[in-house]
C-alpha positions, 0 to 999 in steps of 0.5 A, a space after each residue: 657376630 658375637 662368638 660365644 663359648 661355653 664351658 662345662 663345669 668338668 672344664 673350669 673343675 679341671 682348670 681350677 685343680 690345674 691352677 691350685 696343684 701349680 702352687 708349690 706346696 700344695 700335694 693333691 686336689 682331693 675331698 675327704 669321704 664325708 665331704 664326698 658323701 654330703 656332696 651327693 645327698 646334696 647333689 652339689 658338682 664337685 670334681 677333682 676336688 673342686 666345687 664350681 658354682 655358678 653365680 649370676 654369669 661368674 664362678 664361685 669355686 671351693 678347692 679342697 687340698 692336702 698340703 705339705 707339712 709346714 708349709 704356710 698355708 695362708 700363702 698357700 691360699 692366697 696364691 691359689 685363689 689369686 691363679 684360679 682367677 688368673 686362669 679362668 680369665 686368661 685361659 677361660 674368659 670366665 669371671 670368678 665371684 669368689 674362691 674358697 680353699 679348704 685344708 682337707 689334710 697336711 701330707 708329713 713324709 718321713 726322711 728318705 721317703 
């Protein structure tokens, strides 16, 4: 008999924002008020930052972050995509069709701060 597990798309969310808050540079898992706003009129599913889409059996997800000042953020991005997909294999046996990073802001804190 063949186990079948199913996750909600809060679940692979929260793993997803897991996964990309774990990349060194990355501040927060966020979505700017615009984004949040258009995310209801068009009554897509986003949770702690984090688009989930599903495609024919895999996942597509669309994280948008905030990211400290200078660091690189096409290193960023990559290893964010490169642990969602790690995760959601290991963690999830999820299939992932694709991930999208999205640059929401770029965190400066000032010295002592």
């Amino acid at each position: 008999m063949e186990e079948k597990i199913e996750l909600s798309r809060d679940a692979l969310a929260d793993l997803a924002s897991q996964a990309a808050l774990s990349v060194s540079g990355v501040v927060e898992c966020l979505q700017s008020p615009m984004e949040a706003l258009a995310s209801r009129i068009k009554r897509e599913f986003i949770r702690h930052g984090v688009k989930v889409e599903e495609e024919g059996g895999s996942y597509r997800f669309t994280v948008h972050i905030s990211v400290r000042y200078g660091e690189n953020i096409p290193r960023i991005a990559s290893e964010i995509s490169q642990r969602i997909r790690e995760y959601m294999e290991a963690a999830a046996g999820v299939r992932v069709a694709g991930v999208e990073v999205v640059v929401e802001g770029v965190e400066v804190r000032e010295k002592g701060g």
